[in-house]
N, CA, C and O of each residue as an XYZ file, in Angstrom:
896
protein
N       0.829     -1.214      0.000
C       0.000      0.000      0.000
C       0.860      1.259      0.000
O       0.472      2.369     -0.365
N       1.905      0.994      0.391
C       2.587      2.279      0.428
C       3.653      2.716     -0.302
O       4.148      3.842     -0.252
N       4.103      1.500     -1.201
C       4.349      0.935     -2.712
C       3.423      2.322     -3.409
O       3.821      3.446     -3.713
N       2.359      1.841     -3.481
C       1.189      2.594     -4.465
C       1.152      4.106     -3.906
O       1.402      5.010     -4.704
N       0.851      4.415     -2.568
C       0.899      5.673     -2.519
C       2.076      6.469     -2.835
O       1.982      7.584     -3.346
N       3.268      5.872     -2.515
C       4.412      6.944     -3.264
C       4.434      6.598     -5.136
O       4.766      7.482     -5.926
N       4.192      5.767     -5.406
C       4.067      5.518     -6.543
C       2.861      6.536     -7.265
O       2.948      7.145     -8.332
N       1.957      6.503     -6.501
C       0.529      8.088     -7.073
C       1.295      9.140     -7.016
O       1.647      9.770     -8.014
N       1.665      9.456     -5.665
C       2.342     11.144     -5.765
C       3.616     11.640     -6.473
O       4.111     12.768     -6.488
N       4.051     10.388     -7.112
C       5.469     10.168     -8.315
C       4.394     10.717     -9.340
O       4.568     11.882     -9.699
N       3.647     10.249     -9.698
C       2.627     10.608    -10.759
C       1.818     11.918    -11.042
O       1.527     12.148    -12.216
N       1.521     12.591    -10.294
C       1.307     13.507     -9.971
C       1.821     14.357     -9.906
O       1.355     15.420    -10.318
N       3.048     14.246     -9.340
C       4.262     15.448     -9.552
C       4.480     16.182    -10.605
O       4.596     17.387    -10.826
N       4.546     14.297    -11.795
C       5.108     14.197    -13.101
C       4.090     15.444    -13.528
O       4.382     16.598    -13.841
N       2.868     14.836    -13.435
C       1.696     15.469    -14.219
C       1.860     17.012    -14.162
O       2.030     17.826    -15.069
N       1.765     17.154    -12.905
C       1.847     18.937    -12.198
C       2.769     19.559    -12.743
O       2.512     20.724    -13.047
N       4.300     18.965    -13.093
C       5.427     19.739    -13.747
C       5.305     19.791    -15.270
O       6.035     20.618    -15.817
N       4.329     18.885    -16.230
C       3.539     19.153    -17.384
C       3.287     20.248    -17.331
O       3.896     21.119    -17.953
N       2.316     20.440    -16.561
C       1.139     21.907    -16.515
C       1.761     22.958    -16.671
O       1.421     23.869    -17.425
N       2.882     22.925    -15.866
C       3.724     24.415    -15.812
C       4.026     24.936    -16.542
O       5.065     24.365    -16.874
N       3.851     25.961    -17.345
C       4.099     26.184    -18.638
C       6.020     27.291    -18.059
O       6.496     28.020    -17.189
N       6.330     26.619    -19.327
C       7.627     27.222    -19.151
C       8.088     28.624    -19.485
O       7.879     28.970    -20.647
N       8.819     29.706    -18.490
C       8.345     30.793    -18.654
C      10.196     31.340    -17.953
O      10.601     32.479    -18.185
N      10.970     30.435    -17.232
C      11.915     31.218    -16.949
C      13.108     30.601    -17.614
O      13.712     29.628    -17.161
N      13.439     31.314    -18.858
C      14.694     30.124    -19.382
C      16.449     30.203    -18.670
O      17.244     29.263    -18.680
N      16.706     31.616    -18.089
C      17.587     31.510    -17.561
C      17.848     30.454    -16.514
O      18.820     29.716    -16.671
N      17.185     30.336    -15.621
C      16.879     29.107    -14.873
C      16.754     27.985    -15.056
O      16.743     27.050    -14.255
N      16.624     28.016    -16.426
C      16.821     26.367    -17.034
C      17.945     26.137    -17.344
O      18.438     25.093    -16.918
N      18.922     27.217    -18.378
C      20.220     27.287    -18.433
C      20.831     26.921    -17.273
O      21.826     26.197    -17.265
N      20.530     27.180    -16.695
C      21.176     27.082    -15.046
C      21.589     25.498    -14.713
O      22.591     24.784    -14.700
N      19.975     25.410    -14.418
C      19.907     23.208    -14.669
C      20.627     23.000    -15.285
O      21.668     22.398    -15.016
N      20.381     23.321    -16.037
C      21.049     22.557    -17.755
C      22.769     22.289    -17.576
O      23.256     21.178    -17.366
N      23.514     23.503    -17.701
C      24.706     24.249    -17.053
C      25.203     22.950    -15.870
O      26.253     22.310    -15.938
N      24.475     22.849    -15.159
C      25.293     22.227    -13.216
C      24.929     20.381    -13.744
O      25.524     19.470    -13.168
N      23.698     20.030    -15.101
C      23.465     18.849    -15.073
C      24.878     18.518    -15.771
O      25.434     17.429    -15.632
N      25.351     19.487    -16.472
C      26.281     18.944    -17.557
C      27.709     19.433    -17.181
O      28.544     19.479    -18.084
N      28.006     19.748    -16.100
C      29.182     19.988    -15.473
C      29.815     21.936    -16.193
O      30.872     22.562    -16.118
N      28.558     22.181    -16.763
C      29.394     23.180    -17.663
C      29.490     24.460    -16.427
O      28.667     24.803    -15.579
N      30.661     24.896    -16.700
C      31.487     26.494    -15.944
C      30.480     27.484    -16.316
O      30.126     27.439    -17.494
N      29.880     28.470    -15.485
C      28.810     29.331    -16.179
C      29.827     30.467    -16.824
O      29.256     31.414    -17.365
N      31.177     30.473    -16.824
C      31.497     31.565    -17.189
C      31.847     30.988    -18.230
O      31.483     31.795    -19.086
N      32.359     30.048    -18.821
C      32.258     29.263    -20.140
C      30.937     29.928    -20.825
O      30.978     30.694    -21.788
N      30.092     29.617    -20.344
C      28.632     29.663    -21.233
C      28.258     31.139    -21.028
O      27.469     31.498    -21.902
N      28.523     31.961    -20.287
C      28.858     33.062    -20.541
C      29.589     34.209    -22.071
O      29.124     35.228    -22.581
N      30.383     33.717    -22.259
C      31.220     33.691    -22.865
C      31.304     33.359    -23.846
O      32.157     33.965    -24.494
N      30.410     32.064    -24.714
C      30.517     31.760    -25.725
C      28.717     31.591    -26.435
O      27.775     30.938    -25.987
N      28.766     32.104    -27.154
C      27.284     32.304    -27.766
C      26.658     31.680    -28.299
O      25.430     31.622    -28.233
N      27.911     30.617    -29.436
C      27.205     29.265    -29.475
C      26.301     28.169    -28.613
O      25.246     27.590    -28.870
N      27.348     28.147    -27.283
C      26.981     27.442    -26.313
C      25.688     27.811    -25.778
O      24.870     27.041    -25.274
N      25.584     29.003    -25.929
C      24.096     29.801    -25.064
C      23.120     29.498    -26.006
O      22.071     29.068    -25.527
N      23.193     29.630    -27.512
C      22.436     28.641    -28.777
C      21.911     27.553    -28.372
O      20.738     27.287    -28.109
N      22.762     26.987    -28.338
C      22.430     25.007    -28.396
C      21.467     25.125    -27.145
O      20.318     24.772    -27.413
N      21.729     25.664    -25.449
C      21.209     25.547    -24.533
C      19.663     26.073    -24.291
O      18.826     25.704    -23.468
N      19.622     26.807    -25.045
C      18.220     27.899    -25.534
C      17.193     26.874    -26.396
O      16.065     26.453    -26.137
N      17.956     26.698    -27.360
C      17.012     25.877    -28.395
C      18.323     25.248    -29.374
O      19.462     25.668    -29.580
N      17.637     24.144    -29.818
C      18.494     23.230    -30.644
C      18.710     23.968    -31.995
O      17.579     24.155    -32.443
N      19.482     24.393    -32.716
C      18.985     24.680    -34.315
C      19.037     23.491    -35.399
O      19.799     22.525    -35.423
N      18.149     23.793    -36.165
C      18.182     22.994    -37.035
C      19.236     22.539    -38.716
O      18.947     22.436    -39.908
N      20.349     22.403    -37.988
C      21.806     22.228    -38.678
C      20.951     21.973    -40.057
O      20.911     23.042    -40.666
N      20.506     21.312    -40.511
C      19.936     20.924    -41.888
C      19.344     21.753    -42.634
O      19.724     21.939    -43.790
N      18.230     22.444    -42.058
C      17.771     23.605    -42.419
C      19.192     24.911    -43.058
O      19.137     25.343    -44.209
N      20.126     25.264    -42.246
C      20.474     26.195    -41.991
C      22.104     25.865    -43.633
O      22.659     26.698    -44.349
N      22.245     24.582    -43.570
C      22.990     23.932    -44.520
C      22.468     24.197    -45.836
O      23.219     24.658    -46.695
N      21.491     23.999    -46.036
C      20.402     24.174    -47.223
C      20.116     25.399    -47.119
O      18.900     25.262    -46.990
N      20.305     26.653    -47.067
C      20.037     27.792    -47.133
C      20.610     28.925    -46.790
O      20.224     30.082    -46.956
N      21.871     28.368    -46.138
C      23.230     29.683    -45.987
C      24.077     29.430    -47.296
O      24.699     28.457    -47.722
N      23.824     30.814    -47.794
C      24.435     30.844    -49.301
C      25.963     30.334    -49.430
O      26.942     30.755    -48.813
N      25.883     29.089    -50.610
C      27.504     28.843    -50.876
C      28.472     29.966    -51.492
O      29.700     30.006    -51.429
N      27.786     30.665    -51.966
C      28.722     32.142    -52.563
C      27.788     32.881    -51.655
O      26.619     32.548    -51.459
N      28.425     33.970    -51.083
C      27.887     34.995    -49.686
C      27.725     36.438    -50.832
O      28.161     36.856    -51.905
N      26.902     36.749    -49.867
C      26.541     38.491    -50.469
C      27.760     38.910    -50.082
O      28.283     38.502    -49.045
N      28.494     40.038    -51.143
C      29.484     40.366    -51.115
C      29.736     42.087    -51.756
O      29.098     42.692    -52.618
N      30.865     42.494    -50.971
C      30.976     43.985    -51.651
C      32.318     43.622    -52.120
O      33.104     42.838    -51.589
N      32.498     44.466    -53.441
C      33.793     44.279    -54.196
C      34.422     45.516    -54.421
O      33.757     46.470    -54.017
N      35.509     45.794    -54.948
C      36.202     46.550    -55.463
C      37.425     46.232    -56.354
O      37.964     45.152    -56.111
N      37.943     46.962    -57.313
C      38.827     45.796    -58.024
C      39.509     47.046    -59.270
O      39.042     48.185    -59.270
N      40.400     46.727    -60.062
C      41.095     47.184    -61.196
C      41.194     46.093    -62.494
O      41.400     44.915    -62.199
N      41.084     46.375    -63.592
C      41.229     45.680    -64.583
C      42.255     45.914    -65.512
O      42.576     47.099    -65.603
N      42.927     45.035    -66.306
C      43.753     45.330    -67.613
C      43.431     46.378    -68.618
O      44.307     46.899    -69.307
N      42.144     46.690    -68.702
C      42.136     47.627    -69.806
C      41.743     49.113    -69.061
O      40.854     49.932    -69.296
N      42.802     49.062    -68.081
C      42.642     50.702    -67.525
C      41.157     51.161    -66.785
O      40.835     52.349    -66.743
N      40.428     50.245    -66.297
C      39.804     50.520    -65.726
C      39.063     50.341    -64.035
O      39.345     49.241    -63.560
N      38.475     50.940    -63.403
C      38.207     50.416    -61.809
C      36.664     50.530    -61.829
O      35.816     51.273    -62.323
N      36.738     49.029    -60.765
C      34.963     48.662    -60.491
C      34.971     48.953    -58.884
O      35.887     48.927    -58.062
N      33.737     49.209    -58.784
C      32.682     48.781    -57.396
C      31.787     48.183    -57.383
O      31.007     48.550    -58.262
N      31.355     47.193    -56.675
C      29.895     47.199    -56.706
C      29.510     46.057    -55.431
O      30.176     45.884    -54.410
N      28.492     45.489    -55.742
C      27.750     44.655    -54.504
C      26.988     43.620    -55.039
O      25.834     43.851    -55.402
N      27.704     41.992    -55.182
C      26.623     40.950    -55.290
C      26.012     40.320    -54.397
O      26.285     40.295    -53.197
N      24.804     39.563    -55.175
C      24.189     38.677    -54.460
C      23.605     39.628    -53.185
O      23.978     39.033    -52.174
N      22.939     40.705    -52.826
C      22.374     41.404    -51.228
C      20.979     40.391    -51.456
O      20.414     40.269    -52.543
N      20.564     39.702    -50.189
C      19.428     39.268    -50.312
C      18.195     39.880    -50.205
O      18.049     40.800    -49.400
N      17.323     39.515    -50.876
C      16.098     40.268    -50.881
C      14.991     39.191    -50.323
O      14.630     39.028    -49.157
N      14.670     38.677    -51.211
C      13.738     37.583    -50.361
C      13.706     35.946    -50.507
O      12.917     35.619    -51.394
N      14.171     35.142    -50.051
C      14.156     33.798    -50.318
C      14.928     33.631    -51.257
O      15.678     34.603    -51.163
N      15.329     32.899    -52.316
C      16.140     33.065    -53.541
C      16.583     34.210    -54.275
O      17.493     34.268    -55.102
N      15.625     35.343    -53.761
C      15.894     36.222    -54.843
C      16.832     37.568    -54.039
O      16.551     38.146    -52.990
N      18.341     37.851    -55.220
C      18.868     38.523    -54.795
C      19.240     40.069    -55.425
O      19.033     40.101    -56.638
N      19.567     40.904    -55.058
C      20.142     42.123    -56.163
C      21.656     42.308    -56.576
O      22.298     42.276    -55.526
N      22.384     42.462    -57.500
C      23.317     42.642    -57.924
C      23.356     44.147    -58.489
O      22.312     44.593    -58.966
N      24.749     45.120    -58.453
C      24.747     45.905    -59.414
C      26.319     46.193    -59.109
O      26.912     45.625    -58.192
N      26.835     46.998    -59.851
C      28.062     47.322    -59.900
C      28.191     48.726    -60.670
O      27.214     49.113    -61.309
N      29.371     49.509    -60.633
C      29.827     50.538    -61.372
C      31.484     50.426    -62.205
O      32.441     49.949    -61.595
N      31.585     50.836    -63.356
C      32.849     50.573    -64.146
C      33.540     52.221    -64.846
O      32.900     52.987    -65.566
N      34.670     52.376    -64.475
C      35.080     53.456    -65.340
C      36.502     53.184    -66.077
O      37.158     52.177    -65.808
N      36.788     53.820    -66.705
C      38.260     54.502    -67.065
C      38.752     55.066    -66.176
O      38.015     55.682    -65.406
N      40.123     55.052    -65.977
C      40.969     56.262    -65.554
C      41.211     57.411    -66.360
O      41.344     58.534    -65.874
N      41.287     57.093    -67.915
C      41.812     57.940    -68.830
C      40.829     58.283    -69.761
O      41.349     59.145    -70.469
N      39.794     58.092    -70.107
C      38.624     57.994    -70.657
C      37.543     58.257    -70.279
O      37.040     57.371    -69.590
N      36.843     59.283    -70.470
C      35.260     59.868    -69.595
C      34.319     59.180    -70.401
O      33.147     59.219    -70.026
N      34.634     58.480    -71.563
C      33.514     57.782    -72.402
C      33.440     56.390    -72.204
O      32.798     55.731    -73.023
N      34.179     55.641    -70.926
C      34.141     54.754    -71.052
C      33.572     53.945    -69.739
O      34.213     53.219    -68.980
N      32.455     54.217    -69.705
C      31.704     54.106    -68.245
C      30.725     53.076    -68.679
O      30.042     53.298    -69.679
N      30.567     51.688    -67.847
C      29.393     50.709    -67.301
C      28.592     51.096    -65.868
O      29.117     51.666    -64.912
N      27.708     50.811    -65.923
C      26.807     50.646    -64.891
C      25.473     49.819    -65.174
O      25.029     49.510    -66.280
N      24.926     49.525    -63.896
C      23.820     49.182    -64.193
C      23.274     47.757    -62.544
O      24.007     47.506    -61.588
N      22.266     47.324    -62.721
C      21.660     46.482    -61.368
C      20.652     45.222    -62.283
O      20.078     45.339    -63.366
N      20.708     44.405    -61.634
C      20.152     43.325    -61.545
C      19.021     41.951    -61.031
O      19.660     40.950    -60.705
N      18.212     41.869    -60.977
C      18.106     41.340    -60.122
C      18.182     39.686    -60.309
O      18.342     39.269    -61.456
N      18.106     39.027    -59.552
C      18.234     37.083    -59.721
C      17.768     36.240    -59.048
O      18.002     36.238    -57.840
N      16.952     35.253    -59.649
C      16.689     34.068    -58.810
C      17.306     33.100    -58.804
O      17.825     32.848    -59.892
N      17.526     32.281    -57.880
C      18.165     31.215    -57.744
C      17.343     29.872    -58.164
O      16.196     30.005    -57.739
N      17.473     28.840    -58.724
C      16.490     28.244    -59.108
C      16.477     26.831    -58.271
O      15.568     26.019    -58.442
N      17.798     26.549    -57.146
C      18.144     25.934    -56.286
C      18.144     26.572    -54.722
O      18.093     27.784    -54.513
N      18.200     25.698    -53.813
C      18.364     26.496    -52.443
C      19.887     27.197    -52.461
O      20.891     26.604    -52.856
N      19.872     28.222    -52.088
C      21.077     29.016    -52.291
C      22.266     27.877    -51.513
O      23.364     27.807    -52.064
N      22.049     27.098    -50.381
C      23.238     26.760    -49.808
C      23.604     25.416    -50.795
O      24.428     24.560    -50.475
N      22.859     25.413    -51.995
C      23.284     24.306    -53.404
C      25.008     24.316    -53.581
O      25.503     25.440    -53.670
N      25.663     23.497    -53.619
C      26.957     23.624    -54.362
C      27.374     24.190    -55.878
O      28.311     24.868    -56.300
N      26.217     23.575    -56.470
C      25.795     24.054    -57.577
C      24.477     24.900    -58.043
O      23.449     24.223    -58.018
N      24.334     26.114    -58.420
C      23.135     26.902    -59.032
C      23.348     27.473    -60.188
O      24.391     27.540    -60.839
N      22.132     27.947    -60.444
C      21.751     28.475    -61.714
C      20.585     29.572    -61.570
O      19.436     29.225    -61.296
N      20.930     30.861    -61.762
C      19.908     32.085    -61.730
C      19.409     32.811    -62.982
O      20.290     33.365    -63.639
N      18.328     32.892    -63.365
C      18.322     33.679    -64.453
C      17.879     35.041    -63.927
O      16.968     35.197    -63.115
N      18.670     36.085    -64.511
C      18.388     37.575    -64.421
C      18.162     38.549    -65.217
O      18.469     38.326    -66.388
N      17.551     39.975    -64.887
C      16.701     40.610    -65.196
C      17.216     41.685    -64.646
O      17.333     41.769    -63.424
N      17.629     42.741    -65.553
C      17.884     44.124    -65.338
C      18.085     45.674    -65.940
O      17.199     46.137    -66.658
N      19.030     46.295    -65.690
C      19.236     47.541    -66.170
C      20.482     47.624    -66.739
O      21.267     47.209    -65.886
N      21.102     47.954    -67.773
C      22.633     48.353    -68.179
C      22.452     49.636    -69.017
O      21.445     49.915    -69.668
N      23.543     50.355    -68.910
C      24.203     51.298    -69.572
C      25.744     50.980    -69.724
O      26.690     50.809    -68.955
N      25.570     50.984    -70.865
C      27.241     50.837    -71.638
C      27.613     51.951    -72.597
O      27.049     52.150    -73.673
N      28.650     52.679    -72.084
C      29.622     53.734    -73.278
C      30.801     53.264    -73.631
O      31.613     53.251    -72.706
N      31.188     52.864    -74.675
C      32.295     52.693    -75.297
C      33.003     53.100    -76.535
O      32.652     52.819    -77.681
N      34.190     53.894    -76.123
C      34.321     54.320    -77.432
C      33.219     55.242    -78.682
O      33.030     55.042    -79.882
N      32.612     56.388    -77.622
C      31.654     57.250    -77.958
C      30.326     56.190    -78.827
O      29.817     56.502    -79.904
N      30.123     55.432    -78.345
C      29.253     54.030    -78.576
C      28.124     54.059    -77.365
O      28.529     53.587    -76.303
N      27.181     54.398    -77.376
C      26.393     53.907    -76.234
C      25.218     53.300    -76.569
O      24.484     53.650    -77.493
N      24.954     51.948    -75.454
C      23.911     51.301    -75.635
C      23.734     51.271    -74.541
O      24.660     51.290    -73.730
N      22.369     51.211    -74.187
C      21.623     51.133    -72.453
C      20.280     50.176    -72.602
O      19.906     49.889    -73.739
N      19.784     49.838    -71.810
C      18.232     49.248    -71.566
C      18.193     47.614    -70.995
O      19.186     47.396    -70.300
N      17.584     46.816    -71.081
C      17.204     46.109    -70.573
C      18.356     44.673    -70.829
O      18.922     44.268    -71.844
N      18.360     44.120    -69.208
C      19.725     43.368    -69.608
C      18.860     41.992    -69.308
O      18.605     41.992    -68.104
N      18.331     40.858    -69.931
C      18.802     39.135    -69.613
C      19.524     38.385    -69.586
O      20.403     38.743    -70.370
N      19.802     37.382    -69.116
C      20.851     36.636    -68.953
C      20.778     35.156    -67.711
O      19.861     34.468    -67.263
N      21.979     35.186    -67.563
C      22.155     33.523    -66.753
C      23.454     33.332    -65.748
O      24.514     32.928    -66.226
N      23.376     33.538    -64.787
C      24.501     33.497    -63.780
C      24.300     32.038    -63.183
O      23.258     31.648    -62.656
N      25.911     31.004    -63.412
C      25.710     29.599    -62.858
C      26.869     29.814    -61.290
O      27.908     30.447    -61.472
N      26.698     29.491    -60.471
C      27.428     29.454    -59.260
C      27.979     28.081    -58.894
O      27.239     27.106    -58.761
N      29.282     28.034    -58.737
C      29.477     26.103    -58.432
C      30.810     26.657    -56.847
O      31.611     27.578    -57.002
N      30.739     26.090    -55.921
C      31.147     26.444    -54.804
C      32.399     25.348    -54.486
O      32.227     24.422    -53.693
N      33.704     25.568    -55.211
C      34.938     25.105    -55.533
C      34.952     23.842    -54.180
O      34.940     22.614    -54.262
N      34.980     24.753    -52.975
C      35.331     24.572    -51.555
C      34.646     25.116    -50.686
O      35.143     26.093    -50.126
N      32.954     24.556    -50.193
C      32.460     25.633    -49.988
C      32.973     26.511    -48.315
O      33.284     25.775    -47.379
N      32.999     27.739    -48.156
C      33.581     28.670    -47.560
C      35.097     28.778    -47.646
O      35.641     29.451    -46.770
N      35.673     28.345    -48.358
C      37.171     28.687    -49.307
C      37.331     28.912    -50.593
O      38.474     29.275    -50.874
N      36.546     28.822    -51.538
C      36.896     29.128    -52.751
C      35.414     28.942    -53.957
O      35.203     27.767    -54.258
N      34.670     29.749    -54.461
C      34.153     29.435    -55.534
C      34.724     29.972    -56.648
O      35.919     30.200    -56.837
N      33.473     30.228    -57.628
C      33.462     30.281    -59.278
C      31.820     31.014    -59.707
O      30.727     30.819    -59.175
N      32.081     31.623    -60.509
C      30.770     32.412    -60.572
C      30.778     32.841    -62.389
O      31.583     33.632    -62.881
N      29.852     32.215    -63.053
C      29.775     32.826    -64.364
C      28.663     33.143    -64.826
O      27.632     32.487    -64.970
N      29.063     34.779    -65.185
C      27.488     35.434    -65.872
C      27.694     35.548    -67.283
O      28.747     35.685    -67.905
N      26.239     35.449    -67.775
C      26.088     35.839    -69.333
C      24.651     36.800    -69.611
O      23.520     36.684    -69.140
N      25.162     37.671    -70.474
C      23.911     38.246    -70.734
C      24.087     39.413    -71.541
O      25.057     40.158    -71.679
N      22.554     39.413    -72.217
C      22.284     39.917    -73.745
C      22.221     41.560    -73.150
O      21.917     41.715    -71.967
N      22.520     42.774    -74.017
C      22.312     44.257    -73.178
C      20.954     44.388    -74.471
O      20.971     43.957    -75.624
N      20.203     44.908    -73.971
C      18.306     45.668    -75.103
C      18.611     44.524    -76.359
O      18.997     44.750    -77.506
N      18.351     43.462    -75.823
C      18.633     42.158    -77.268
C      17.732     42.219    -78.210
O      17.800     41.444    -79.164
N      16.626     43.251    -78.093
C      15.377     43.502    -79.314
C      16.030     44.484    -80.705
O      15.634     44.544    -81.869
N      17.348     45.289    -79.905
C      17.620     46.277    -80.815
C      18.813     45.790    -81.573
O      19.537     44.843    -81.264
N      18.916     46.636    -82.689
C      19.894     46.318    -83.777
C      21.366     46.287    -83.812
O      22.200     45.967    -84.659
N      21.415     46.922    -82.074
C      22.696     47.424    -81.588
C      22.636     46.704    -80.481
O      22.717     47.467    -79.519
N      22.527     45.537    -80.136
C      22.553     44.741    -78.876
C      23.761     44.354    -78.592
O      24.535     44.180    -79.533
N      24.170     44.149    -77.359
C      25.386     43.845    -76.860
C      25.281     42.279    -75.910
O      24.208     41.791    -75.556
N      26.537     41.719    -75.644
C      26.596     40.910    -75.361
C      27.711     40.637    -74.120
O      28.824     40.303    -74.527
N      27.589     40.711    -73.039
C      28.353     41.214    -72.219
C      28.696     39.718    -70.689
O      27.747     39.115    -70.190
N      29.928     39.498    -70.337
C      29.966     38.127    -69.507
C      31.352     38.181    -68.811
O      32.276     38.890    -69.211
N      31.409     37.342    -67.705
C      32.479     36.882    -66.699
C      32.325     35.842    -66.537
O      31.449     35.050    -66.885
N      34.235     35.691    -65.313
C      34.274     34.425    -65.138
C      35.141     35.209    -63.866
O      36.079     36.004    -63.922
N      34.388     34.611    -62.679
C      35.075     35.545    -61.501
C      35.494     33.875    -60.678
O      34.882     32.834    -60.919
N      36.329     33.966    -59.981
C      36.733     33.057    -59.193
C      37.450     33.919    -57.953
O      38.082     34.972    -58.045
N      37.114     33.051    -56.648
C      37.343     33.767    -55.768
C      38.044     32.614    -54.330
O      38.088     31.390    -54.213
N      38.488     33.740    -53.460
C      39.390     32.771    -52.569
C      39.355     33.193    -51.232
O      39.608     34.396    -51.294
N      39.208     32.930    -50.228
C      38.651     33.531    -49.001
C      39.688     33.493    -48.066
O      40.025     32.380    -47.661
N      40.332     34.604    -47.588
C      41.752     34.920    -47.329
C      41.599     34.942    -45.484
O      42.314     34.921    -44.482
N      40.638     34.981    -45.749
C      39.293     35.047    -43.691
C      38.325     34.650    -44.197
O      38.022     34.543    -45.385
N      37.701     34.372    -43.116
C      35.925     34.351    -43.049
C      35.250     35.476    -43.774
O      34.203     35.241    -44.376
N      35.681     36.483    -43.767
C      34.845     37.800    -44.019
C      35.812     38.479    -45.607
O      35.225     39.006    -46.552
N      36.844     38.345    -45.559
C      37.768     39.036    -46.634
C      38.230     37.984    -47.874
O      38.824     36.965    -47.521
N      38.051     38.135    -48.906
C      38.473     37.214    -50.311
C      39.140     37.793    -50.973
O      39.440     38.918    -50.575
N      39.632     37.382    -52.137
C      40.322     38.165    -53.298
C      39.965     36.877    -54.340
O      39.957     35.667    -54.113
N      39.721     37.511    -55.371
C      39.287     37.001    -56.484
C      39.667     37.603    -57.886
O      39.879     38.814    -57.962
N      39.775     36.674    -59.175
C      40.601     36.821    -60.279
C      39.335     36.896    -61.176
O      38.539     35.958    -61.224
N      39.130     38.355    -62.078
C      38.192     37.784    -62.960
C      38.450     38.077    -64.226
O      39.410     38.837    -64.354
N      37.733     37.615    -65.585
C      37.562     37.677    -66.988
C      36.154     38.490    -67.176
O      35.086     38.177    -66.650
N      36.325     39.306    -67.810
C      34.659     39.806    -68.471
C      35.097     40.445    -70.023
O      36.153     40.997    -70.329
N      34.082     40.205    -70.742
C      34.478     40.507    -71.763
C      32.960     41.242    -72.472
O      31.983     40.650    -72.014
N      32.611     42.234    -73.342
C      32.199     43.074    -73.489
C      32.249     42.747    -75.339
O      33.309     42.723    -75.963
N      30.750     42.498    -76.035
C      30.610     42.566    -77.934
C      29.850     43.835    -77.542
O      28.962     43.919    -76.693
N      30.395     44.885    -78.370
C      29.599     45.454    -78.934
C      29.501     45.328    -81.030
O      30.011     44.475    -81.757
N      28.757     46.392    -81.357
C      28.909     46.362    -82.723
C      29.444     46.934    -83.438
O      29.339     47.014    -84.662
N      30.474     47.683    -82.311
C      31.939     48.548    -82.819
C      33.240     47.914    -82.130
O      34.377     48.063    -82.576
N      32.961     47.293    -81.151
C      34.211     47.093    -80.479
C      33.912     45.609    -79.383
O      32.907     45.514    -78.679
N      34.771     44.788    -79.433
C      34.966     43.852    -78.635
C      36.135     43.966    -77.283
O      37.308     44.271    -77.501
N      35.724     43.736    -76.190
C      36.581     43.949    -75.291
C      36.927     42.698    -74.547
O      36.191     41.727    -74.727
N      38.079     42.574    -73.631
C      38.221     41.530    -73.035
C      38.802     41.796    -72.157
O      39.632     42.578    -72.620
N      39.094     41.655    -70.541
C      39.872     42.699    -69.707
C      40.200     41.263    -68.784
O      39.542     40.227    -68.877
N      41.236     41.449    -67.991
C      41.757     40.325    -66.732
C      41.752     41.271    -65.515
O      42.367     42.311    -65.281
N      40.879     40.580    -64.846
C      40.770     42.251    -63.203
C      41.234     41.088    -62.250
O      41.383     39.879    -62.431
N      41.444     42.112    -60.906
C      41.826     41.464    -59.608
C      41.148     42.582    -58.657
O      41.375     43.790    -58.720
N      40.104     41.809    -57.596
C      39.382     42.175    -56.738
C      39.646     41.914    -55.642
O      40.427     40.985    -55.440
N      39.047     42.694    -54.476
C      39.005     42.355    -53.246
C      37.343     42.273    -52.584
O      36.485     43.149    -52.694
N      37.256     41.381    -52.112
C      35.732     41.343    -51.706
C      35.707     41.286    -50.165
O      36.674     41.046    -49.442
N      34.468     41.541    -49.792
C      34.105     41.552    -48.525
C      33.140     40.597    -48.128
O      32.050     40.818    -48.656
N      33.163     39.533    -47.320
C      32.224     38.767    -47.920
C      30.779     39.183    -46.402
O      31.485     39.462    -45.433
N      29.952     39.246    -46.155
C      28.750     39.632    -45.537
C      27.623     38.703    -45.187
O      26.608     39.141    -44.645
């Protein structure tokens, strides 16, 4: 009989500590912390640790959707006398990201690119391999040559090493309805010198219907 009665109020307990709805998590850290021998100034201290203890994340989730090429700010010089800026990949919503950049001469006021982008990814961004088709704006002067308007195209991403090294190649048509359409593309490869800082080697090359270009640049990126 007395088997059973501590055996009810075992039960009961159980039940009663159900009910409680959970409301103080520092205090659980705490438990948690003294069950597992951990130093609170350890867990203090490290933010991961305060992660995992809070809530589990879902490693799988987070694999599949932290981009294998990172949003990035660039800056860079090219062989044919000229300097870029710009900013790939900023996320916008779910797959879809913005790109744009700026291009000049040093020696040449007629020889200015610009223009923005935007892209979907047609894979989960944290893919090794993708493929985006994009949609945007260009202005191109070359050689008192200008063509501007609407840019399509195809950016494939393959992630060499992913968080040490990819590869990134765009293609795309500049106002491909008009008689003066251009045809404009890279081949950027990149190398991650830190977590946050890269340098990368690229090719872009530039048809127009006066002039063909082809330039070898070297960048520095930021990766974000």
């Amino acid at each position: 009989m007395v088997g059973l009665v501590s055996l009810g109020q075992l039960l009961l307990a159980a039940g009663a500590g159900r009910a409680e709805p959970v409301t103080d998590i520092p205090a659980q850290l705490e438990d948690v912390e003294s069950a597992n021998g951990l130093d609170a100034e350890l867990v203090d201290s490290s933010p991961v640790l305060q992660r995992w203890l809070e809530e589990t994340p879902n490693l799988l989730d987070e694999i599949r959707n932290t981009p294998a090429v990172p949003f990035r700010l660039r800056g860079g010089l090219a062989s044919n006398r000229e300097w870029t800026a710009g900013a790939e990949d900023i996320p916008l919503y779910d797959r879809l990201t913005l790109s744009g950049d700026y291009r000049a001469a040093f020696d040449e006021q007629s020889d200015i690119e610009f223009g923005a982008s935007l892209r979907y990814y047609l894979l989960r961004r944290g893919s090794y391999f993708n493929i985006a088709p994009q949609l945007g704006f260009r202005h191109l002067d070359l050689a008192d040559n200008l063509t501007e308007g609407v840019l399509v195209g195809l950016v494939g991403t393959i992630a060499l090493a992913p968080g040490t090294a990819d590869l990134v190649v765009t293609y795309g048509l500049l106002d491909p309805l008009a008689s003066d359409e251009a045809t404009l593309g890279s081949v950027t490869t990149a190398y991650h010198l830190s977590p946050e800082l890269r340098i990368a080697g690229q090719v872009n090359w530039r048809n127009t219907i006066n002039q063909n270009d082809i330039a070898v640049g070297v960048l520095l990126e930021l990766a974000l």
